[in-house]
TIKE-635856 format. One record per residue (C-alpha): residue number from 1; residue in one letter; x, y, z. Coordinates in Angstrom, 2 decimals, padded with zeros to 5 digits, always signed. Each point is the difference from the previous one (the first is absolute). Layout:
BEGIN
- i / aa / c1 / c2 / c3
- NUM / a / X / Y / Z
...
This chain:
BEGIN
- i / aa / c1 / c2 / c3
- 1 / x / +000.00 / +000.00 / +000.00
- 2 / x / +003.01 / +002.45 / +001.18
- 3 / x / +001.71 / -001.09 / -003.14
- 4 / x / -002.86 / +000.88 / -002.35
- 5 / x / -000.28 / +003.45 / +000.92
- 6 / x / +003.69 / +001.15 / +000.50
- 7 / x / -000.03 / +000.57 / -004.11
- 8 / x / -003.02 / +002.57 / +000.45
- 9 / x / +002.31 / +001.45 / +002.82
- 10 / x / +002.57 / +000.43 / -001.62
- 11 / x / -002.04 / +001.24 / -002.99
- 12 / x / -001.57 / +002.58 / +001.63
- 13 / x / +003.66 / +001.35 / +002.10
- 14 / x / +000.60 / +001.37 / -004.08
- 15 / x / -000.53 / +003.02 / -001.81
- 16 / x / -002.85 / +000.06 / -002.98
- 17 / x / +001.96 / -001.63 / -003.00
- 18 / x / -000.35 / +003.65 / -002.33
- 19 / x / +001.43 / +001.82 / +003.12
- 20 / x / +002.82 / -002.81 / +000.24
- 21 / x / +000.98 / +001.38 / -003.37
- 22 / x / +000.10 / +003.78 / +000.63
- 23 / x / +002.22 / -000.79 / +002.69
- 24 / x / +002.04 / -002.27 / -001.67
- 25 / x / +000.20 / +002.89 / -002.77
- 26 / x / +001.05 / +002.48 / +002.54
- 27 / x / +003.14 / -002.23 / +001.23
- 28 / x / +001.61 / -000.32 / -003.46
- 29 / x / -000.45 / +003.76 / -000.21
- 30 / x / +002.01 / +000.27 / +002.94
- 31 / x / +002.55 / -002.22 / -001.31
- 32 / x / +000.67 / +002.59 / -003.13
- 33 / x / +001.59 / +002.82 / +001.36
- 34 / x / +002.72 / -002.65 / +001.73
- 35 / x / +000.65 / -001.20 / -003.30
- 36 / x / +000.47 / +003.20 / -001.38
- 37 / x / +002.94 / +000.91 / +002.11
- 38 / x / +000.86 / -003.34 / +001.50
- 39 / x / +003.59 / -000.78 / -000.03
- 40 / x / +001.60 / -003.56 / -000.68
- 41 / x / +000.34 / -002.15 / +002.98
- 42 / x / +004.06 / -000.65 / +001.49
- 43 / x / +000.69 / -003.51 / -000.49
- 44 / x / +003.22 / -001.78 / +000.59
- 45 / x / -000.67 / -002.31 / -003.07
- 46 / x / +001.08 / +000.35 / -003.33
- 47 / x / -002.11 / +001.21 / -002.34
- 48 / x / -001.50 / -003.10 / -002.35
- 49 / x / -000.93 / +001.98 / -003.00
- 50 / x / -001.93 / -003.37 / -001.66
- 51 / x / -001.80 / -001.14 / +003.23
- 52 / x / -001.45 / +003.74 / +000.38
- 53 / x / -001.17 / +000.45 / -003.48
- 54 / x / -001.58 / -004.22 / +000.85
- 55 / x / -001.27 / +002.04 / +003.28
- 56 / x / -001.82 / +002.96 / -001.34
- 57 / x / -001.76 / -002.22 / -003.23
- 58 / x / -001.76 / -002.64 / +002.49
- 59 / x / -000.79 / +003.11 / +002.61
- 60 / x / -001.70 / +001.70 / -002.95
- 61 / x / -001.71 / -003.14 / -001.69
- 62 / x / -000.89 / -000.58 / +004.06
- 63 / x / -002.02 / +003.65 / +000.00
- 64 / x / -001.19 / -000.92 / -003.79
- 65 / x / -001.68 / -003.10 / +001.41
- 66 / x / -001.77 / +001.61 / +003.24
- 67 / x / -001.03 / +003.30 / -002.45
- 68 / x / -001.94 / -002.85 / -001.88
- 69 / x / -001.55 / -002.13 / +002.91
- 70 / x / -000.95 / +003.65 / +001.40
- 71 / x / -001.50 / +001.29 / -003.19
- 72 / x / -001.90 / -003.47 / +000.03
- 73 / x / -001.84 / -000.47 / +002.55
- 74 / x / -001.12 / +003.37 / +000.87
- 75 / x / -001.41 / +000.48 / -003.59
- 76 / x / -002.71 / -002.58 / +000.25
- 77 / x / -002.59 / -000.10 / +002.90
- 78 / x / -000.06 / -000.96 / +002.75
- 79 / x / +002.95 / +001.51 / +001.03
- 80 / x / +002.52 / -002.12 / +002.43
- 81 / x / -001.26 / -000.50 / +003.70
- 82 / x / +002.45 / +002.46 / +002.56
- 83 / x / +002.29 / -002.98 / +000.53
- 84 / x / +001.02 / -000.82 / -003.37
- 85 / x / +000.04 / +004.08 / -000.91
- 86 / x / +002.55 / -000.24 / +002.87
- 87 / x / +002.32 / -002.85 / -001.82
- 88 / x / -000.08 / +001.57 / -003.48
- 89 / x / +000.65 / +003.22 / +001.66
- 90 / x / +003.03 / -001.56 / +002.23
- 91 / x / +001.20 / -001.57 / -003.53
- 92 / x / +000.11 / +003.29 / -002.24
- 93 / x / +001.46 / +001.65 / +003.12
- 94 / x / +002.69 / -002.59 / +000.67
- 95 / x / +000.54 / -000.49 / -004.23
- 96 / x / +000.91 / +004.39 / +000.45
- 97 / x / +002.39 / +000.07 / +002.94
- 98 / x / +001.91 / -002.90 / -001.58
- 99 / x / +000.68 / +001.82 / -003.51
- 100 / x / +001.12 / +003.06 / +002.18
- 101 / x / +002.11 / -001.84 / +001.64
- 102 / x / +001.77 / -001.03 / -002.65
- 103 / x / +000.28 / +003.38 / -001.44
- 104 / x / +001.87 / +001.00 / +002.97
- 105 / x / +001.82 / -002.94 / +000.01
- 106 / x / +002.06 / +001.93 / -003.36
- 107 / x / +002.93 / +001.44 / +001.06
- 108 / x / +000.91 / +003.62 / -000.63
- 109 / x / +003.42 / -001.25 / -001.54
- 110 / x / -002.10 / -001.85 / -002.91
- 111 / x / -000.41 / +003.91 / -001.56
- 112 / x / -002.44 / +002.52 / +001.25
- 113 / x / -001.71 / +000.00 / -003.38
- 114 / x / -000.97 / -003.91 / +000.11
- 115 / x / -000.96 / +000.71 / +003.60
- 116 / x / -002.73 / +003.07 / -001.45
- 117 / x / -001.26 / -002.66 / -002.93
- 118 / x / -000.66 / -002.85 / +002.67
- 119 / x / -001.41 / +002.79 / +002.05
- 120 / x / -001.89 / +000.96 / -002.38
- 121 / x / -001.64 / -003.25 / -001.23
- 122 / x / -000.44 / -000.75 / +004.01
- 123 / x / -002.55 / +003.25 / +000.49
- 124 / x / -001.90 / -000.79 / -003.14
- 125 / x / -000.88 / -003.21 / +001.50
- 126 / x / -000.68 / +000.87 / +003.53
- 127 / x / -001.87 / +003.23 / -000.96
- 128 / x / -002.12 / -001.96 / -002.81
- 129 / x / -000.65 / -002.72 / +002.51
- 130 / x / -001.38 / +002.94 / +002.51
- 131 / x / -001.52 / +001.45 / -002.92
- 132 / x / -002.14 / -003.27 / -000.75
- 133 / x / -000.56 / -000.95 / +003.29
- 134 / x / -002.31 / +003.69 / +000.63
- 135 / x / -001.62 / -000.64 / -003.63
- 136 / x / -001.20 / -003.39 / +002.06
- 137 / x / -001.24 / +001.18 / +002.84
- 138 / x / -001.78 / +002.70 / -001.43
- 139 / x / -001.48 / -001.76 / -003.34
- 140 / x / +000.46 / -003.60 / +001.08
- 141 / x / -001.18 / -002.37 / -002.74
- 142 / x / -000.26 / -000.10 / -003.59
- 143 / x / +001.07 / +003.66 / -000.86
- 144 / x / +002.41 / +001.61 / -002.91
- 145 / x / +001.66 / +001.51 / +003.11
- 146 / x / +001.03 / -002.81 / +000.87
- 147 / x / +001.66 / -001.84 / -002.85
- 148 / x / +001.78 / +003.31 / -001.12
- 149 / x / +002.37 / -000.07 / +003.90
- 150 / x / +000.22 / -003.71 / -000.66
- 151 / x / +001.63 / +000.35 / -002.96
- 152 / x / +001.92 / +002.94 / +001.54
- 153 / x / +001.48 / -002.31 / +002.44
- 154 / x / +000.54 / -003.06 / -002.45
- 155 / x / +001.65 / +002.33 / -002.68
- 156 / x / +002.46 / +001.57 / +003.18
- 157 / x / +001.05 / -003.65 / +000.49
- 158 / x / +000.92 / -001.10 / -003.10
- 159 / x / +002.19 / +003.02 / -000.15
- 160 / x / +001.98 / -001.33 / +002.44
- 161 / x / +002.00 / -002.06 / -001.91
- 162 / x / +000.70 / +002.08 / -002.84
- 163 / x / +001.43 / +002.52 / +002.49
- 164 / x / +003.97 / +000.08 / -001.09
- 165 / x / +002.25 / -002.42 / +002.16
- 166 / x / +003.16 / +002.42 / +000.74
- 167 / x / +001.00 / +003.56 / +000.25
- 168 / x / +001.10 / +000.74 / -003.64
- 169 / x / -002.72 / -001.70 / -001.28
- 170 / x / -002.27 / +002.45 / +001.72
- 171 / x / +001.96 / +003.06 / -000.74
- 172 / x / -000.83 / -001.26 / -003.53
- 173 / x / -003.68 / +000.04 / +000.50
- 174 / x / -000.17 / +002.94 / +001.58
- 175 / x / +002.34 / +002.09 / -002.68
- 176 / x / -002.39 / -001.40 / -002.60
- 177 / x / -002.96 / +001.01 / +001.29
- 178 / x / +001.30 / +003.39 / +000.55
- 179 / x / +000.87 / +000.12 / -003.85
- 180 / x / -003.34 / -001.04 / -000.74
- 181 / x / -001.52 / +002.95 / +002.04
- 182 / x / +002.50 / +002.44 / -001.17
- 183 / x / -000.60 / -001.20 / -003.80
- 184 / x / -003.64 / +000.35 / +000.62
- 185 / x / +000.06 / +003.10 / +001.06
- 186 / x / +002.04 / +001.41 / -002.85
- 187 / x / -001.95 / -001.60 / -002.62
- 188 / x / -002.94 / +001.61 / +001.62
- 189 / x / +001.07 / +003.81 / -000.45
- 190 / x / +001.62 / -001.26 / -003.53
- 191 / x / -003.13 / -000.51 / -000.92
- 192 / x / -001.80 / +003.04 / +001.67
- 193 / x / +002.89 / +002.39 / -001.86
- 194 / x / -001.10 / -001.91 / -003.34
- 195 / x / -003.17 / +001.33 / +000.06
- 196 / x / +001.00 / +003.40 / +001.91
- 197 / x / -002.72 / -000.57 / +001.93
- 198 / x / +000.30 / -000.78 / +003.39
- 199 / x / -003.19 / -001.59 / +000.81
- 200 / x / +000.23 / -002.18 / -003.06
- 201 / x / -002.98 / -002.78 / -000.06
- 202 / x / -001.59 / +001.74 / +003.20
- 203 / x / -001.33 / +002.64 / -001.65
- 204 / x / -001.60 / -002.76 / -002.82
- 205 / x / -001.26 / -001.49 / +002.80
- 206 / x / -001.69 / +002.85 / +001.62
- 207 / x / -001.39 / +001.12 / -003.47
- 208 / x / -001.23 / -003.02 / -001.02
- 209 / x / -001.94 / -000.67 / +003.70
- 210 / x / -001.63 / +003.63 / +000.07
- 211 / x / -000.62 / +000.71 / -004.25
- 212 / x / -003.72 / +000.94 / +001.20
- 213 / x / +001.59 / +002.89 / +002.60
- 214 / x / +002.70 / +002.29 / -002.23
- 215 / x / -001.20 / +003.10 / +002.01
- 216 / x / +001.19 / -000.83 / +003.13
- 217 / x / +003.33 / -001.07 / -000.32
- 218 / x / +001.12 / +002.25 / +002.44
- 219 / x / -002.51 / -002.06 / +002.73
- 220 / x / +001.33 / -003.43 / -000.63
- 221 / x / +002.64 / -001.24 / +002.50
- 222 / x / +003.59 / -000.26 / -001.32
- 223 / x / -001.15 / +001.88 / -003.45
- 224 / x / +003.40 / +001.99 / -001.57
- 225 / x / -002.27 / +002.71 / -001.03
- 226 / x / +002.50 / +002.75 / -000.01
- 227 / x / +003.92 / +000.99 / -001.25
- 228 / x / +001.26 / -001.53 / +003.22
- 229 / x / -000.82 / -003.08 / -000.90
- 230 / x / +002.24 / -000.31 / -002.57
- 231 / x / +003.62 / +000.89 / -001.11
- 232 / x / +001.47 / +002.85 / -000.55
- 233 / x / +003.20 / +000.42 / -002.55
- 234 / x / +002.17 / +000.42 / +002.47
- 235 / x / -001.58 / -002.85 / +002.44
- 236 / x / +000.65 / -002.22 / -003.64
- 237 / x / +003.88 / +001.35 / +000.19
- 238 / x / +000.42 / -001.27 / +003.26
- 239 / x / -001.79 / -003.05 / -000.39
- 240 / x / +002.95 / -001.27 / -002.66
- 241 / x / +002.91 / +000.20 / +002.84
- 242 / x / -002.27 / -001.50 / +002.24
- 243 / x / -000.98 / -003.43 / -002.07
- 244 / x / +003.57 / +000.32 / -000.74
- 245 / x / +000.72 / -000.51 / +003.38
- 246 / x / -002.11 / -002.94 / +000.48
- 247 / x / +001.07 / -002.20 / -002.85
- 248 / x / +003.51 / +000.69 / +001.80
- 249 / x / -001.99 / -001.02 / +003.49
- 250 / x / -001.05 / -003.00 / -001.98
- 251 / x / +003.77 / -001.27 / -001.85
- 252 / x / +001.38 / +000.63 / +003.72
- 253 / x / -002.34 / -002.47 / +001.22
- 254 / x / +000.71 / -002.52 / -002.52
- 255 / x / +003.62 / +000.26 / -000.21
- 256 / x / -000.25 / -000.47 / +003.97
- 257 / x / -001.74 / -002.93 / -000.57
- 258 / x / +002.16 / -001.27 / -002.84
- 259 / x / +002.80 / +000.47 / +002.40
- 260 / x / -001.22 / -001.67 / +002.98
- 261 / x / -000.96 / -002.92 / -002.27
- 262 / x / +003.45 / -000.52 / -001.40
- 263 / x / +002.52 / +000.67 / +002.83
- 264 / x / -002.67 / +000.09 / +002.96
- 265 / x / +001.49 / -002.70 / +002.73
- 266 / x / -002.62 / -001.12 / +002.30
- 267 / x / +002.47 / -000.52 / +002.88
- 268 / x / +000.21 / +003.48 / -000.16
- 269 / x / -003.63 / +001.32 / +001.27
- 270 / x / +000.94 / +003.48 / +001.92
- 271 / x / +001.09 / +001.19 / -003.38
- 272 / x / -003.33 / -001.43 / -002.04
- 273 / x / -002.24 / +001.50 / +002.91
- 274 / x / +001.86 / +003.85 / -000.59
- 275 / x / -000.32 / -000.39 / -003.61
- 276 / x / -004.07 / -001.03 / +000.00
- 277 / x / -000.34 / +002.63 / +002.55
- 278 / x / +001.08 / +002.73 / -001.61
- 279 / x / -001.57 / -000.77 / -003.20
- 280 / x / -003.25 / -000.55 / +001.24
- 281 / x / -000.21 / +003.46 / +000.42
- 282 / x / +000.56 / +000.68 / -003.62
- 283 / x / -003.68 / -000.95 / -000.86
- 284 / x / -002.11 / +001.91 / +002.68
- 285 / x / +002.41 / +002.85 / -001.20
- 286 / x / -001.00 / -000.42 / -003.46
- 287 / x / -003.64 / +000.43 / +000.93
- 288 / x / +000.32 / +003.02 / +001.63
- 289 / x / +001.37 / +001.40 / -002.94
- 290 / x / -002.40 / -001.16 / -002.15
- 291 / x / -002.69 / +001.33 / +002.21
- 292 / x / +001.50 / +003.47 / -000.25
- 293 / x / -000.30 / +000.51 / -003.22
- 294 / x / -003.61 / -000.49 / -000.14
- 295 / x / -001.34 / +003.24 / -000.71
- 296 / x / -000.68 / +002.85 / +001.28
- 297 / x / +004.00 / -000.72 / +000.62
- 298 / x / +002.00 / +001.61 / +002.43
- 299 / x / +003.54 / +000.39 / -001.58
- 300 / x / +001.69 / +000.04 / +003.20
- 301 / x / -001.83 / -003.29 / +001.35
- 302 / x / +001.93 / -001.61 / -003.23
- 303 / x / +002.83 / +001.59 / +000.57
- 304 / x / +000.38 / -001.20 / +003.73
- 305 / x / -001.86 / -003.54 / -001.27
- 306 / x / +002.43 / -000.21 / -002.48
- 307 / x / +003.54 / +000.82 / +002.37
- 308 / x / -001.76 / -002.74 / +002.79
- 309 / x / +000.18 / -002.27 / -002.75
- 310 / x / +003.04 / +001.12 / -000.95
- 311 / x / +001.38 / -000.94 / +002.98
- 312 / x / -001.19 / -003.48 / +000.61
- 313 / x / +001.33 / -000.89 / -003.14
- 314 / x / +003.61 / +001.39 / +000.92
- 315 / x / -000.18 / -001.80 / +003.07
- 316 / x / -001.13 / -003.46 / -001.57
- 317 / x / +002.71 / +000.38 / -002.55
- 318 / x / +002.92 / +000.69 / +002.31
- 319 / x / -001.09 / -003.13 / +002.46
- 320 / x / -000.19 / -002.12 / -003.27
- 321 / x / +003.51 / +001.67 / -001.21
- 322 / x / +001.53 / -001.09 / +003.79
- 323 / x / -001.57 / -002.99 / +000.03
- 324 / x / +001.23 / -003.71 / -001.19
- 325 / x / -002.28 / +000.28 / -002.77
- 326 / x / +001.98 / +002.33 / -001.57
- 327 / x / +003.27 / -001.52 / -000.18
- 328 / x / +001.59 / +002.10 / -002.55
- 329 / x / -001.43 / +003.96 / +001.39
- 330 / x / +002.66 / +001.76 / -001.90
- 331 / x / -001.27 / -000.78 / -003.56
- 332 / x / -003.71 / -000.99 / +001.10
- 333 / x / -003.16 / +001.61 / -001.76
- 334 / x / -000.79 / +001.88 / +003.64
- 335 / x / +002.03 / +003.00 / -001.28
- 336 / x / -001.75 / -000.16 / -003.09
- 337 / x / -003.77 / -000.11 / +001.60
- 338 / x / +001.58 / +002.89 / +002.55
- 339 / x / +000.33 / +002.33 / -002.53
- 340 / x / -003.43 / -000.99 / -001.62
- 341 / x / -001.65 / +001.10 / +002.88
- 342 / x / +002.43 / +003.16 / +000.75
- 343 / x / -001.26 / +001.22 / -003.90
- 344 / x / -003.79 / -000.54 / +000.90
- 345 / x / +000.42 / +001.79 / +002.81
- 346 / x / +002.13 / +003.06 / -000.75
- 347 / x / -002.68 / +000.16 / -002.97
- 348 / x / -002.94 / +000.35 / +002.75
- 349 / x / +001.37 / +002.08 / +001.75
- 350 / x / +000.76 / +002.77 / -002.52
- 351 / x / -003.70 / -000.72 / -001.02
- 352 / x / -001.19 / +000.74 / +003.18
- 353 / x / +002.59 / +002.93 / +001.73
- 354 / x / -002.81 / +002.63 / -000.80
- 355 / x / -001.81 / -001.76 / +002.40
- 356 / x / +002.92 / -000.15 / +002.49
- 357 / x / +000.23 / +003.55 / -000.38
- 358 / x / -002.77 / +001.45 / +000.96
């Protein structure tokens, strides 16, 4: 008799099942921030590069796994009693602590920049596992919701092992992405100077969605109804230096890459880590500048968007020069880029020393 009722006990000792979840999802969003700055864990062993990568594939398959038994059995009804809520719950919290562990289980020695990728990969998981464990609680079964942070969480774990295994290898992903963004970006205001019209395919846009309103330009949101919204001939001089001065952005970035590909060691990770640094400024720098000359323009903005970018490129050149990268500086293409960027710039700023002037 004692026996038959301890279950109902022991049932009734638990939380609802849907509030089980919200404060499940509240403990992997405390886990986030410690991610975020966590630093890797002393240990007296020596690092085993194979059994780590072995490590952090069956930790994320592990979260894969309770993502789908989660997703499962709170999209049908009726929903799990409070007892097995509590077990799934236990499982997806268990499956997250164990692939942070072994995030922090990387050594800082293995390259700062390998450290940010796993880092990286880590928070998409734990925040998409957060992120699907609210859409459950607060649309629990068969929802769109629901499926879309699933496949969040599925799609962060089979990232995992495409992440790159050492520190040159993931200077190399990084440096190519930051070509990509930098190429982007100057192929966009290629194509806006093309046209000599800033707002190039916006403006189409607008006409074509408001044909039945061509009085009141002036009240639709974001309409260039006026001179300032386009350029001037001397915001079109100034705009050749500047594009100038991102192709140049763009070959530094590739013959960084180039170079890291060819003579980059990967015992040698402090170096790798100041090179990616520095030139993942080069890209947010870019886009400031090509912000700027959006009109109405401000010729100074340029000017001091143009000597900021400037100057991140100088600096990303001379680490490459005394880096082992670069094994021969003396007769390298860095002088050559150097004074690229030195003729872009001296061209600016004659362009723009009215402005300085006044």
């Amino acid at each position: 008799m004692a026996s038959a009722v301890a279950p109902v006990a022991a049932d009734s000792t638990l939380p609802p099942p849907l509030e089980q979840l919200r404060h499940l999802a509240g403990e992997l969003r405390f886990l986030l921030p410690g991610v975020r700055v966590g630093e890797a864990r002393e240990t007296t062993k020596e690092f085993d590069r194979e059994t780590f990568w072995r490590r952090l594939r069956e930790a994320a398959m592990a979260v894969s796994r309770a993502a789908t038994t989660l997703t499962e059995v709170f999209s049908r009804l009726p929903l799990p009693s409070p007892q097995e809520t509590q077990k799934f719950s236990e499982q997806v919290h268990a499956a997250i602590k164990a692939i942070i562990a072994v995030y922090y289980s990387l050594p800082k020695d293995q390259g700062i920049t390998l450290r940010k990728l796993v880092r990286s990969a880590t928070l998409d998981i734990v925040d998409g596992m957060a992120q699907l464990v609210e859409v459950l609680y607060v649309t629990p079964t068969q929802s769109p919701e629901n499926l879309i942070s699933y496949n969040s969480v599925w799609e962060a774990c089979q990232q995992v092992p495409r992440i790159p295994k050492d520190n040159k290898a993931a200077a190399l992903s990084v440096l190519t992405k930051s070509v990509d963004l930098v190429k982007d970006a100057h192929e966009e205001m290629e194509q806006a100077v093309e046209e000599c019209d800033p707002y190039y395919g916006l403006l189409s846009d607008i006409e074509e969605d408001n044909s039945d309103n061509r009085g009141d330009e002036e009240d639709i949101l974001g309409y260039p109804s006026n001179r300032d919204s386009y350029w001037s001939e001397e915001d079109q001089e100034l705009i050749i230096p500047c594009l100038a001065l991102v192709r140049a952005s763009k070959a530094c970035l590739k013959k960084i890459r180039l170079s890291v590909a060819e003579n980059g060691k990967k015992d040698q990770v402090a170096q790798l880590d100041d090179i990616v640094d520095i030139s993942d400024e080069i890209s947010p720098s870019v886009d400031d500048l090509a912000l700027s000359i959006y009109p109405p323009v401000c010729h100074l903005s340029v000017r001091i968007n143009c000597a900021k970018l400037v100057s991140v490129l100088k600096k990303a050149l001379e680490i490459t020069k005394a880096s082992h990268v670069t094994p021969q500086p003396e007769d390298s293409w860095i002088p050559l880029l150097i004074n690229a960027v030195d003729h872009c710039m001296n061209r600016i700023k004659e362009l723009t020393q009215h402005e300085v002037e006044l």
